[in-house]
Residue, then its C-alpha position, 0 to 999 in steps of 0.5 A: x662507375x656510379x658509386x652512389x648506387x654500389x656498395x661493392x664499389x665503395x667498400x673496394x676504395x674504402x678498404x684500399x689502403x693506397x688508395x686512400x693515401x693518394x686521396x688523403x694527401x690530394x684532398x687536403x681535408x682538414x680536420x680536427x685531431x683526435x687520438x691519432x686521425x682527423x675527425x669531422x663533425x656532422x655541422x662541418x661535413x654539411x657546411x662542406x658538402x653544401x647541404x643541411x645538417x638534416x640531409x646529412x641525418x638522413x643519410x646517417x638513417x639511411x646508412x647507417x651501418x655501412x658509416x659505422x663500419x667504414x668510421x663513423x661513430x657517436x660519442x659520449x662521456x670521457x671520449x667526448x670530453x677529450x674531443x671537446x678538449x681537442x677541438x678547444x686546442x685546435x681552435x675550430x669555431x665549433x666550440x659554442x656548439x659541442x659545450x652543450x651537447x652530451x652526444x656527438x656523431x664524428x666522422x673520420x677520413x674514410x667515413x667522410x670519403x663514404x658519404x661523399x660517395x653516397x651523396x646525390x643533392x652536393x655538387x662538392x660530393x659528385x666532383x669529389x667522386x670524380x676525383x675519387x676514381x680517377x686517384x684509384x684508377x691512377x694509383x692501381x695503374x702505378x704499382x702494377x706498372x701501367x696495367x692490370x691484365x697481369x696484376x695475378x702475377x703479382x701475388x707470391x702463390x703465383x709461380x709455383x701453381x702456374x708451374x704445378x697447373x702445367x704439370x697436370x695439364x700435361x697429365x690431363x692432356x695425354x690421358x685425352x691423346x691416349x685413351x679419348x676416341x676425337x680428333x684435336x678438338x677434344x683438347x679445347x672441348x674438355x678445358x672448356x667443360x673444366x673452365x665453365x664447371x669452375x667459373x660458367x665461362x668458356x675461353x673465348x668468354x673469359x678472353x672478351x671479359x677481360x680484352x685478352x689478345x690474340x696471343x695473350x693466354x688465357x692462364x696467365x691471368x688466372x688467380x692462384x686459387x683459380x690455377x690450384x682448381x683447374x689443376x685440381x680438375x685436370x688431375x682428378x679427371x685425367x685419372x679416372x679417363x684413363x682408368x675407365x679406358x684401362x677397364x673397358x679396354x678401348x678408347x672411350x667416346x665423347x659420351x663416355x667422356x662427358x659422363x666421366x665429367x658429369x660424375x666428376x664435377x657432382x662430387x660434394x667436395x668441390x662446391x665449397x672450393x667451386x664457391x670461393x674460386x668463382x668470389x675470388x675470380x669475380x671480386x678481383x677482377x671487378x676491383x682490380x681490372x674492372x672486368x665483370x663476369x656477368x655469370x659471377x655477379x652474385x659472387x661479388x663482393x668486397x675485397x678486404x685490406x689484405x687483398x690490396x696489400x697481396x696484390x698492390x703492396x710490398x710484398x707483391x713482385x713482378x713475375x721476374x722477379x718471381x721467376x728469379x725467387x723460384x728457381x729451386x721451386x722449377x728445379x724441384x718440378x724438372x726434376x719429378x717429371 
């Protein structure tokens, strides 16, 4: 991946707590120690990366706002003071330098790592990307056990909307045997017209995205948010097949049925839900199983810290793990059918 030509990209490592840890301790970037971090200053990120100080400016210009969010920032007054202060005791060779200067641009760990990724003329910064990746890549793989087909599964929402999308399902699929005039094609027809409403794909799209095998199932690697939708779909639309067919008193045909899903999916209240199943579903995958949907692309965006603490972090569990937590949760769901 060029990460000189994506923001998403970028952001997705910066906001990776892990991540940033791995690289952190590989790096070894010694800075200069300042209320709490490491801070670089501008004629020391030059130096590094072998460039000018001007160059540097210019991507200050350039960027500037995606440095500032990521913890670059300019100093004045008492904090410049106490920087100064900080950079006497920790003996670096800037003094001379910063002691005639009332503004100072400093940039901290993340910010360095940020211009790192921007930088085209360094050497240093294209072998510093490379390393980037390759830490990322290694840490995701290790907290999720070598891969991330499943990396959903991880998350605590998972096991209950997996077992309350299985039991829609069902109610989704006797209204189709029940009162749908189509041979055993209409199962398939149907799930396909729910999955392209919600996120523009058929299954068999889905499963090329993200390198599914044959036996692999397709729901398995749903996000909670995306199960809670299908289910969501599966019973809204179950119900009103077998009321019109209870109303018109024969099994509906495949027009009627596509009428039904026409009505259905136009209702208002499903597009703000619509539009957060398709960010969550292409934003993760690109970052987790570097997967693009290319008919979600314009949903991408970064993920937040929380996203990698829900999916990488403690509090994330293999699924039998979850399975094992969820007992009373299956219990509760046998027991209503």
């Amino acid at each position: 991946q060029d990460l000189t030509n994506s923001s998403t990209q970028r952001q997705n490592i910066l906001n990776n707590p892990f991540a940033l840890r791995e690289i952190e301790q590989a790096t070894h970037i010694q800075g200069i120690p300042f209320e709490g971090r490491s801070v670089v200053l501008k004629e020391q990120v030059a130096a590094f990366f072998e460039v000018t100080p001007r160059t540097v400016d210019n991507y200050l210009e350039k960027f500037s706002d995606e440095l500032r969010r990521n913890g670059y920032e300019v100093l004045r007054g008492k904090r410049l003071k106490e920087l100064k202060k900080a950079i006497s005791e920790s003996g670096a060779n800037e003094t001379d330098f910063v002691t005639k200067t009332t503004v100072l641009g400093i940039f901290d760990f993340r910010a360095f790592l940020n211009l790192a990724m921007l930088m085209v003329e360094s050497e240093r910064a294209r072998l510093l990307r490379q390393a980037i990746l390759d830490i990322v890549i290694d840490t995701i793989n290790q907290r999720t056990g070598g891969g991330t087909k499943y990396i959903n599964q991880r998350d605590e929402d998972f096991v209950h909307a997996w077992f309350q999308e299985e039991s829609y399902r069902k109610q989704f699929t006797d209204a189709l045997r029940d009162c749908v005039a189509l041979g055993n094609f209409k199962y398939p027809l149907y799930t396909d017209k729910i999955y392209v409403s919600i996120f523009r794909e058929k299954a068999q799209a889905y499963r090329k995205i993200l390198k599914l095998h044959e036996k692999d199932k397709v729901r398995d690697t749903f996000y909670s948010e995306i199960l809670d939708l299908v289910a969501s779909y599966e019973c809204g639309i179950g119900a009103m097949i077998r009321e019109e067919s209870e109303a018109k008193g024969h099994l509906l045909s495949a027009w009627e049925v596509d009428a039904i899903f026409d009505r259905f999916e136009k209702l208002p209240h499903w597009k703000p839900l619509i539009e957060r199943a398709r960010n969550k579903m292409a934003s993760r995958d690109l970052a987790f199983r570097d997967a693009l949907h290319k008919q979600l692309e314009e949903y991408v965006t970064p993920l937040q810290r929380d996203e990698f603490e829900r999916f990488l972090g403690e509090k994330s569990k293999e699924l039998a793990k979850r399975l094992e937590d969820a007992k009373d949760v299956m219990k509760r769901l046998k027991e209503r059918e």
